[in-house]
C-alpha positions in Angstrom: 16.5 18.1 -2.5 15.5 14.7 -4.8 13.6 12.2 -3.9 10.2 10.3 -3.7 7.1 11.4 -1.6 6.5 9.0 1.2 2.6 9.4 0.9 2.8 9.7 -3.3 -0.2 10.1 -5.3 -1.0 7.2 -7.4 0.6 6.8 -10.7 -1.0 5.6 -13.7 0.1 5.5 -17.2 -1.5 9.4 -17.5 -2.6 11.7 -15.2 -5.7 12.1 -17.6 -6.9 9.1 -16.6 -10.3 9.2 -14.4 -9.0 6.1 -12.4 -6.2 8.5 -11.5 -7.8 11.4 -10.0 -10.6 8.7 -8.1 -7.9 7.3 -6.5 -6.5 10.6 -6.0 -9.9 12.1 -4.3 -9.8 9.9 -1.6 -6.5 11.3 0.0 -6.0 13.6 2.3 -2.7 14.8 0.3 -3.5 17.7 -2.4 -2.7 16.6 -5.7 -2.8 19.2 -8.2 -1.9 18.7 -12.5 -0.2 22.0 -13.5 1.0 23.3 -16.7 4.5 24.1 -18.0 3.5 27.8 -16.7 2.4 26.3 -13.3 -1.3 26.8 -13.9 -3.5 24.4 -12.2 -5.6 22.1 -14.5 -7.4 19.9 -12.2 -7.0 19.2 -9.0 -8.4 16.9 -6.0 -11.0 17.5 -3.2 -7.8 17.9 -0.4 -6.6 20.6 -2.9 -9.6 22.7 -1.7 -9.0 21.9 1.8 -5.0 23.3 1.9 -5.3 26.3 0.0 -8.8 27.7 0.9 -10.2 27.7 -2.3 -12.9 25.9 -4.0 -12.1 24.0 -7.4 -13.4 25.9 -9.8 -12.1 29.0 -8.6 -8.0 26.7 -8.2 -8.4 25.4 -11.9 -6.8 28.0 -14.1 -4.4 29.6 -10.8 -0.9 30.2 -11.0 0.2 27.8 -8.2 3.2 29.4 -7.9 1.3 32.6 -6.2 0.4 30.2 -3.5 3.8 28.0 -3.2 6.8 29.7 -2.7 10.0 28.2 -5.0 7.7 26.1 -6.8 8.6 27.6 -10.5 12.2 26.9 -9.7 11.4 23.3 -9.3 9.3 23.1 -12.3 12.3 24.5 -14.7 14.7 21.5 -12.7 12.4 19.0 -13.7 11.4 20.2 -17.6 15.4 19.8 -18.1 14.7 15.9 -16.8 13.8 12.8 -18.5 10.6 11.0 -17.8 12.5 8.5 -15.8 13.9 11.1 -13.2 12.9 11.3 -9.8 10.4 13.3 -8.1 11.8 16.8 -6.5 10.5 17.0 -2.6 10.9 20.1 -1.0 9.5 22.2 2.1 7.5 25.2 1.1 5.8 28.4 2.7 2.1 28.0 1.3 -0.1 30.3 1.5 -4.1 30.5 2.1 -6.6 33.1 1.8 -8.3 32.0 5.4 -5.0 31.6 7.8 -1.1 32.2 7.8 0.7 30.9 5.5 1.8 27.1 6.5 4.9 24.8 5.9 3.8 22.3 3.6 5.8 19.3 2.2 5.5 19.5 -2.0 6.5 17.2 -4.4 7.0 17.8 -8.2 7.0 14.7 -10.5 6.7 14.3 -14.2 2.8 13.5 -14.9 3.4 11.4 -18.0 1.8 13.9 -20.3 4.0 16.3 -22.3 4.6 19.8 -20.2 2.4 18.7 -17.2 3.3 17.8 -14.1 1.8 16.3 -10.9 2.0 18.2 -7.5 1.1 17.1 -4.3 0.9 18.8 -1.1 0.7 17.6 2.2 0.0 19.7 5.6 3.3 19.4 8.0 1.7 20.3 10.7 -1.4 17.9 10.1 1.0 15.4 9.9 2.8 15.6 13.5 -0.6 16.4 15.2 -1.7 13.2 14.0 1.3 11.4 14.5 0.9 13.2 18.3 -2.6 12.2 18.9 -2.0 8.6 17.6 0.9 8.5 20.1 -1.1 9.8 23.2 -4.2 7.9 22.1 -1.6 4.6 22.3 0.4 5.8 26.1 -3.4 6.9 27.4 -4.6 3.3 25.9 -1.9 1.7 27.7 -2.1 3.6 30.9 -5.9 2.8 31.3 -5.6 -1.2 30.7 -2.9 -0.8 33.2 -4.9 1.0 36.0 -7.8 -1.4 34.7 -5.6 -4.3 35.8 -4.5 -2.4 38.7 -8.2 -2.1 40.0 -9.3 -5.1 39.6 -6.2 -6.8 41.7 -7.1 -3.9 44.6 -10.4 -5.4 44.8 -10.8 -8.3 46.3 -8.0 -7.8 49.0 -9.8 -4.4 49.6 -13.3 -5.7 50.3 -11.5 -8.6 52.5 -9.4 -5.7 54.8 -13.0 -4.2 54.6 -14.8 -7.2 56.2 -12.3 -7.5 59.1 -12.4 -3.7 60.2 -16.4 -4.7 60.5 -15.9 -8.2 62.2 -13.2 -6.2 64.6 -15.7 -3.7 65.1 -18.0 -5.9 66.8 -15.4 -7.2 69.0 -13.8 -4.1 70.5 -15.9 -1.9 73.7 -13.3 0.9 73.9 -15.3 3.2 71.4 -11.8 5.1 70.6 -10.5 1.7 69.3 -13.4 1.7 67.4 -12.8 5.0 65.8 -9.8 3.8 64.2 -11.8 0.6 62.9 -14.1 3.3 61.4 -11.1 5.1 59.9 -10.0 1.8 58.5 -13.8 1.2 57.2 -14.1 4.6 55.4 -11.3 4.9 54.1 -11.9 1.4 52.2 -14.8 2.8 51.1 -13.2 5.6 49.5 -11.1 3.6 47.5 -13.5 1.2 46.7 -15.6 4.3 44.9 -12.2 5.6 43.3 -12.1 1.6 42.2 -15.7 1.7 40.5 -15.1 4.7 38.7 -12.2 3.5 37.1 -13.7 0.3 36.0 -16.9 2.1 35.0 -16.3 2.2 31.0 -15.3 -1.2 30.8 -18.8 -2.9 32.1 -21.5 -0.6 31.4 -23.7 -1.4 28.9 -23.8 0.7 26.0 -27.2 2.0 25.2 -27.1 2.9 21.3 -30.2 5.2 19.8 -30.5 8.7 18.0 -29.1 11.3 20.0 -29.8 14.7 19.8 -26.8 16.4 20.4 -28.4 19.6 21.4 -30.7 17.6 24.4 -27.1 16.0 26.1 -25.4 20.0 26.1 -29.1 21.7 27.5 -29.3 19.0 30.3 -25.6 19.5 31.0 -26.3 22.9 31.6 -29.5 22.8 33.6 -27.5 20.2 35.5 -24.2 22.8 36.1 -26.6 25.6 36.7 -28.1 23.9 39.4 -25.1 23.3 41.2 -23.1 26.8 40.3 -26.2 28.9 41.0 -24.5 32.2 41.1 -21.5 33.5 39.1 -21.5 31.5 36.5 -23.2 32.4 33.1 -23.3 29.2 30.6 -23.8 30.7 26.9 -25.3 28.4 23.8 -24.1 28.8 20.3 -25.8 26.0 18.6 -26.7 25.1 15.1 -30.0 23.8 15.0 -29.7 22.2 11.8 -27.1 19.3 12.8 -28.2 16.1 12.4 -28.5 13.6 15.1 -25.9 10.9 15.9 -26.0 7.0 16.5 -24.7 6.9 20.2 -25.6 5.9 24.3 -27.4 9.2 25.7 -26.0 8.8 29.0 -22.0 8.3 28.4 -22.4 11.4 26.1 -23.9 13.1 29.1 -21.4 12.0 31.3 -19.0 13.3 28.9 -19.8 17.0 28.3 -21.0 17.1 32.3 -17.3 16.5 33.0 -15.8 19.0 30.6 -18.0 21.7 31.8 -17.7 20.7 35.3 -13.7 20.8 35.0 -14.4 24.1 33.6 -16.4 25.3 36.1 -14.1 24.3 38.7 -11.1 26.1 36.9 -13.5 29.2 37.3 -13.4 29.4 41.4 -11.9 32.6 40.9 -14.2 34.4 38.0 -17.3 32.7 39.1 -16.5 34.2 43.5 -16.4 37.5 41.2 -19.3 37.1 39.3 -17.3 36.6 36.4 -17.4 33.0 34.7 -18.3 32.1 31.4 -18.5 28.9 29.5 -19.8 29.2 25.8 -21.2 25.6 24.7 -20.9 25.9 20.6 -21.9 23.0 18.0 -21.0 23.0 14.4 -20.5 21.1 11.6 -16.7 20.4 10.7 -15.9 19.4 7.2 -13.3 16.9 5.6 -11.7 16.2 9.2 -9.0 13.2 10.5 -10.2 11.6 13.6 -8.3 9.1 14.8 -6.8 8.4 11.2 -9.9 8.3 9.5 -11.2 11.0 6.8 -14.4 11.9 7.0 -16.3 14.7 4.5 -18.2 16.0 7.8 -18.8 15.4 11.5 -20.3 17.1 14.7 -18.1 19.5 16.4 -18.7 20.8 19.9 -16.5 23.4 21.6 -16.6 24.1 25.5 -14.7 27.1 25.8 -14.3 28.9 29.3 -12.2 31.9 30.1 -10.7 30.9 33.6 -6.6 30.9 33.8 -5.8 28.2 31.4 -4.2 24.4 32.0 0.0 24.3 33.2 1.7 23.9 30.1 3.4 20.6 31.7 -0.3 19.1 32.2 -1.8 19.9 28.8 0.0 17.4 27.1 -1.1 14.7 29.9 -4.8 15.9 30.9 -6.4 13.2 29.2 -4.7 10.2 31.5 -6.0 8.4 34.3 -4.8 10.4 37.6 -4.0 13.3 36.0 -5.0 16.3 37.6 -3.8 19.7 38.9 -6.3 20.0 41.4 -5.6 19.4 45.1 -9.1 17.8 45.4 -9.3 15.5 42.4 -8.5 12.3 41.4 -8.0 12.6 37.6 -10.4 10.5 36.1 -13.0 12.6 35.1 -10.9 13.4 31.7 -9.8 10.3 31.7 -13.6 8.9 31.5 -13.9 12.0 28.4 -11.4 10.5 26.6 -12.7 6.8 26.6 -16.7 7.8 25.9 -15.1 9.4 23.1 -13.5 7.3 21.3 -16.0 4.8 22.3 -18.5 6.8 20.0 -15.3 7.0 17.4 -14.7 10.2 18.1 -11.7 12.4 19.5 -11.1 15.3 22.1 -8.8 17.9 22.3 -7.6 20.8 24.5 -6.1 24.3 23.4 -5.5 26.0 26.8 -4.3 29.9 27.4 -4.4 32.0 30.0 -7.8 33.5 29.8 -9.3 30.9 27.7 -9.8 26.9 27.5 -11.2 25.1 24.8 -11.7 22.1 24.8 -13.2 20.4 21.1 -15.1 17.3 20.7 -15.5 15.6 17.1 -18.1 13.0 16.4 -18.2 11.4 12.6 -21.1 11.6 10.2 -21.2 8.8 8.1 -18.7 6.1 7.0 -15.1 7.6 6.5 -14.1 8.4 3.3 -10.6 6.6 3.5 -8.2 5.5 5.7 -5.5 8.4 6.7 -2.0 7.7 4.8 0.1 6.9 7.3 
C-alpha cells in the first residue's frame, strides 16, 4: 500500500546532512539510508535496537536479508519521481536474538540520487505502549475515584464509630453489647482498609541514594522470617548497578508486596517444600517507560514458580480491589503500581502456569526523548 508514516523520520533537504541523523538518533523508530542495492549506509541508534546488531556490523548489510519484500518496494519507488509518496508496508523482520517480528516499514525517496530512507518501527512496541498508557490512565482514574471514595467514608465512619462506644456505655445486657462490639470492630476494619488506601497520597516522600540491592535483601530477611519453612528466596544480582534517587521505605513497601503476593500464590509449593522466588536485578538498555526513552535503567525481576495469575485478572491486577484471593483486599498491587510510578518508573506482570514474573523498571538519568506518539 502508499502512503506517509505516521511517526516519519525528519526530512531535510539530504539525508547526508548531520542535523538529519541528530534528529534521527533520538527516536525510538529505526531509520536506516540504503543504497539502490538495499545496503545499509548509516543508520540510527534504534536501528541497533530492532535488528540485534551493532552499527558497525548493520552498515554495509543487505537489509533486504533482514526485511522480507523490501527489494520489491525499492524497485516501485526507483520507477517514482522525487515528489512521490512514501511506500508503508507490514513486514516479517528478522533478528539474530528473537523470532522474527511484524514491523511497520516505510520506504521514501532520501533526496540523494539512488538512496533511500527506511524506517522501521516495532508493532508490537507500539500496542504494548499504547496498552500500558491505557491501563496507566483507567488504574489512574480508578485510584482518584476510590481516593474520593475514602475520604467521603470517613467521617460518617468514625461518627457510627463514636455511637457504638457511647451505646456501649449505656446498655447492661452484655449480649446487647456484643453486637455494639460487632458494630465497633467492624468500623475498625474498615477504617484500616480506609488508611491504606489513602496511604500514597499523604506520606511524605523521603528522597536519598538508594541502594537497590539493601531494599531486595531486607525484603527477603523480612519474607524469610515470616515463611520460615518451604520457601527458598534465590538472589541474582548485579553488583555493579548504580544507585537510584528514591524514598527507601515506599521502595520497600513495594518489592515486600510483590514477594509477599508471590509467596502467598505459593501455599501449595511452599506446604510441599517446594517454593521458589528468584529476586534478579539488571541493567536494561534503551527502554520506553511510561513514554519516555531512556539509554538505560534498573531492572528488577520477581519471578516465582507457583500456578500463575487467571488470565481474566492479569490484565486488571494492578487496580485498587483487585484480587483473586478470598482473603485479600486488592490493594497491595495497587499500592506497587503507585510507588512506582511515583519513582517514574513502571511494573509489569507475565504470568503462566508454573511461573510469574513480575518486572520493575527504574530510569537512569534524564530520558533521551519523548516517545512518538
Amino acid at each position: 500500500m502508499r502512503g506517509g508514516a505516521r511517526n516519519a523520520a525528519p526530512q531535510p533537504a539530504r539525508t547526508s546532512d548531520e542535523a538529519f541523523w541528530a534528529a534521527a538518533g533520538a527516536l525510538t523508530t529505526g531509520v536506516v539510508l540504503v543504497n539502490a542495492q538495499a545496503r545499509i549506509l548509516r543508520c540510527n541508534p534504534a536501528s541497533e535496537m530492532l535488528f540485534g546488531f551493532s552499527k558497525r556490523a548493520l552498515v554495509g548489510t543487505d537489509l533486504s536479508a533482514l526485511v522480507d519484500g523490501l527489494k520489491g518496494w525499492l524497485a516501485v519507488l526507483r520507477q517514482q519521481d522525487e515528489q512521490s509518496a512514501p511506500c508503508s508496508f507490514i513486514a516479517e523482520v528478522a533478528a539474530p536474538v528473537r523470532a522474527a517480528r511484524r514491523m511497520h516499514v516505510t520506504v521514501s525517496l532520501s533526496g540523494d540520487p539512488d538512496r533511500f530512507l527506511v524506517e522501521v518501527s516495532d508493532v508490537h512496541q507500539a500496542f504494548e505502549r499504547f496498552r500500558e498508557e491505557h491501563q496507566s490512565d483507567l488504574s489512574g482514574a480508578a485510584r482518584g475515584m476510590l481516593r474520593n471514595l475514602a475520604h467521603e467514608i470517613k467521617n460518617p465512619l468514625g461518627g457510627i464509630r463514636g455511637a457504638a462506644q457511647l451505646l456501649e456505655l449505656e446498655l447492661e445486657d452484655a449480649q446487647l453489647r456484643e453486637y455494639t462490639g460487632v458494630i465497633i470492630h467492624e468500623s475498625d476494619r474498615l477504617q484500616g482498609l480506609l488508611d491504606r488506601m489513602l496511604v500514597p497520597y499523604r506520606t511524605e516522600r523521603r528522597i536519598r541514594e538508594i541502594n537497590i540491592h539493601e531494599v531486595l535483601e531486607r525484603v527477603r530477611s523480612l519474607a524469610l522470617a515470616e515463611y520460615r519453612e518451604g520457601l527458598a528466596i534465590q538472589r541474582d544480582y548485579d553488583v555493579s548497578l548504580p544507585e537510584i534517587m528514591g524514598d527507601g521505605e515506599q521502595l520497600i513497601q513495594v518489592f515486600l508486596n510483590i514477594v509477599r503476593n508471590a509467596a502467598q500464590a505459593l501455599k501449595s509449593e511452599i506446604r510441599k517444600g517446594e517454593g521458589k522466588i528468584v529476586l534478579k536485578t539488571r541493567v536494561a538498555r534503551q527502554v520506553t517507560i511510561r513514554s519516555n526513552r531512556y539509554r538505560m535503567a534498573l531492572c528488577v525481576k520477581v519471578t516465582d514458580n507457583g500456578p500463575g495469575i487467571d488470565p481474566q485478572l492479569r490484565e486488571r491486577i494492578f487496580y485498587p480491589l483487585v484480587t483473586g484471593r478470598a482473603d485479600g483486599t486488592g490493594l497491595g498491587l495497587a499500592l506497587v503500581k503507585t510507588y512506582v510510578e511515583q519513582h517514574a518508573g513502571s511494573v509489569e506482570v507475565q504470568s503462566v502456569p508454573g511461573r510469574t514474573e513480575f518486572s520493575v523498571l527504574f530510569p537512569l538519568g534524564a530520558p533521551i526523548v519523548r516517545a512518538e506518539g
